[in-house]
BAFI-3210 file (N, C-alpha, C; in Angstrom, 3 decimals, decimal comma, padded with zeros to 6 digits):
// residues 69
n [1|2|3|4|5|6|7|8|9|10|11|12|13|14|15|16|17|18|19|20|21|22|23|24|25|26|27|28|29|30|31|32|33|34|35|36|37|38|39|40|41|42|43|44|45|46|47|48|49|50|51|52|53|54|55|56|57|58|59|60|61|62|63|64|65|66|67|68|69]
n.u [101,634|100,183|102,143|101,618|098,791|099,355|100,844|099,146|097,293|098,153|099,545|096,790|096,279|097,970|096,803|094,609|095,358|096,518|094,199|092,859|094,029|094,597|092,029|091,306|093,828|092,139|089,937|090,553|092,008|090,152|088,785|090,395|089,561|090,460|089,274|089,416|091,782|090,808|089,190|090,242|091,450|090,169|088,677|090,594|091,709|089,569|089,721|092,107|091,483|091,468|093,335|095,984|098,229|098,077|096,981|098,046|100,382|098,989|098,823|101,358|102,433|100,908|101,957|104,602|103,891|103,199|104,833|107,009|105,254]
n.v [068,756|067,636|065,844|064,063|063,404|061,794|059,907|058,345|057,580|056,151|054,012|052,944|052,061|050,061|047,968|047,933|045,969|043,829|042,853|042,299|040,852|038,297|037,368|037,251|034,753|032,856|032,626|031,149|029,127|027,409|026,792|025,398|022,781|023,086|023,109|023,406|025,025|026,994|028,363|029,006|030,721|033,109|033,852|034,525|037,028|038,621|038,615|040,662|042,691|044,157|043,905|044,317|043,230|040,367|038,430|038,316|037,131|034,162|033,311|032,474|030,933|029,015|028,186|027,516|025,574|023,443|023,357|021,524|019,480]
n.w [-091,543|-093,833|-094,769|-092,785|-093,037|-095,451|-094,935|-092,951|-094,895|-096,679|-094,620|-094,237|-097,283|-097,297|-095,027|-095,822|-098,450|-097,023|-096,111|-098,329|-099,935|-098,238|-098,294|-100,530|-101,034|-099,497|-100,763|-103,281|-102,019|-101,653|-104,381|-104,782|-103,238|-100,599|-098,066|-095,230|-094,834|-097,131|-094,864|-093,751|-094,055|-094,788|-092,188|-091,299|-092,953|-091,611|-089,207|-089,657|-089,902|-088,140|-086,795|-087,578|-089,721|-089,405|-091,095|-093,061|-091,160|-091,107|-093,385|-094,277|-092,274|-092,584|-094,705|-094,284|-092,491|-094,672|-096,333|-094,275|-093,991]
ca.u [100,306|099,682|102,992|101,139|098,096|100,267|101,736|097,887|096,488|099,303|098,899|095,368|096,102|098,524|096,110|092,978|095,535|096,648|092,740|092,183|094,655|094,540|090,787|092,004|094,348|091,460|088,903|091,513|091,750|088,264|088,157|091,371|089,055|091,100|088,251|089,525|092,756|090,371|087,869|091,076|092,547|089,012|088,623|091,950|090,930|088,240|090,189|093,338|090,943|091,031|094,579|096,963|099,105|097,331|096,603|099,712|101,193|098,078|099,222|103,078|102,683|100,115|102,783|105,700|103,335|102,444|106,259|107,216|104,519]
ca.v [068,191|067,171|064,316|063,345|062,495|061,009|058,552|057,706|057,240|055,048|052,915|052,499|051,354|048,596|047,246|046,922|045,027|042,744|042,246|041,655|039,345|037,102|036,674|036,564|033,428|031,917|032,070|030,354|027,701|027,137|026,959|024,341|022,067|022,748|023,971|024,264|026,261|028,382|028,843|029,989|032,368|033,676|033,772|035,862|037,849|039,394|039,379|041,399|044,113|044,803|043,093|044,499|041,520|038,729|037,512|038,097|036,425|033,362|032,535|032,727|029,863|027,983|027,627|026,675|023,824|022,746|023,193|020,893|018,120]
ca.w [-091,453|-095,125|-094,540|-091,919|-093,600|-096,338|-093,886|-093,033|-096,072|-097,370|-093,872|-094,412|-097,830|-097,142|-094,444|-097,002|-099,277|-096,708|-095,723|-099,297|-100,343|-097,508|-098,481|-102,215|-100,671|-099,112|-101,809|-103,966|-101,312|-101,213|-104,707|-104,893|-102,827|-099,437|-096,995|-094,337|-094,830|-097,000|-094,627|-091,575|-094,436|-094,644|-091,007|-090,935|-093,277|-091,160|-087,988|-089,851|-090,321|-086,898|-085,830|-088,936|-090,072|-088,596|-092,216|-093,677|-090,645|-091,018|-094,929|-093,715|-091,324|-093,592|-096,420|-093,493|-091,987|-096,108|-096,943|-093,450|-094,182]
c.u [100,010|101,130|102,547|099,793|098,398|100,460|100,149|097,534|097,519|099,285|097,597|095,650|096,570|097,458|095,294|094,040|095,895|095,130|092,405|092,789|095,020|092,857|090,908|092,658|093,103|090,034|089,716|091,919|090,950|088,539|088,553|090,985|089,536|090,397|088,847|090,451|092,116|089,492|088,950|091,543|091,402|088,766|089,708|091,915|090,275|088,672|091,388|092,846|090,655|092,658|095,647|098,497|099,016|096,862|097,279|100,667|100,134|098,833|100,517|102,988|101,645|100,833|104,157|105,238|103,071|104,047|107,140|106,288|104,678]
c.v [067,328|065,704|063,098|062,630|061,485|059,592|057,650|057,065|055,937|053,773|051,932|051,493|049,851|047,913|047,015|046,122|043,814|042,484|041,568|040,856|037,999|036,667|036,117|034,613|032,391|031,548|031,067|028,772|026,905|026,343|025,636|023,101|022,083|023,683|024,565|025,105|027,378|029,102|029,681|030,904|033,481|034,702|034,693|036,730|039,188|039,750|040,142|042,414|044,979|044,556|043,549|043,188|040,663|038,063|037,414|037,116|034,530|032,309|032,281|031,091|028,938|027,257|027,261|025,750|023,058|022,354|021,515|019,572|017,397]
c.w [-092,665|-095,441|-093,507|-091,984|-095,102|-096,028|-093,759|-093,704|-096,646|-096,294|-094,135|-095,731|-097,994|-096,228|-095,006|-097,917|-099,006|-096,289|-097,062|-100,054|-099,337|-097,593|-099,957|-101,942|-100,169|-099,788|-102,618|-103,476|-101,360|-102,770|-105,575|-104,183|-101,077|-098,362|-096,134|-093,699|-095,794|-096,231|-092,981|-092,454|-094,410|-093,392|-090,617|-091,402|-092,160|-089,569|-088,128|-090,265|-089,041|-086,073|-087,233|-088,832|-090,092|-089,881|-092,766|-092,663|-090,585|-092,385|-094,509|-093,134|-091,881|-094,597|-095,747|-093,592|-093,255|-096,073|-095,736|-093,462|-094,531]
res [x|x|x|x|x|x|x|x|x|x|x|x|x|x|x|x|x|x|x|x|x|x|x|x|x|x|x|x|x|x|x|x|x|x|x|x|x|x|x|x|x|x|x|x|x|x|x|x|x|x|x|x|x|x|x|x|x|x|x|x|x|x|x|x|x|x|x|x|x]
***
């Protein structure tokens, strides 16, 4: 029982750090003048608090399409 809230708790925390460094990434955007990739890391943000990864996978393919431009 007590590995099993282990496992939890340690889930939970990786998902608040990807919620909070893909808002970290998109304040930083914002702050680099580039609206409106900070305003979709933002935006991912807030839907990877409900979708786990979806902001880690948002910045991922933000810094392909930059790297490919």
């Amino acid at each position: 029982m007590a590995s099993t809230r282990a496992q939890s708790d340690r889930t939970t925390l990786l998902k608040n750090a990807s919620v909070v460094t893909t808002a970290l990434d998109g304040v930083m955007e914002l702050a680099k003048g580039r609206r409106k990739s900070g305003l979709l890391l933002l935006g991912a943000a807030a839907v990877s608090s409900r979708v786990p990864g979806f902001g880690t996978a948002t910045s991922m393919l933000l810094r392909v399409y930059r790297r490919l431009r």
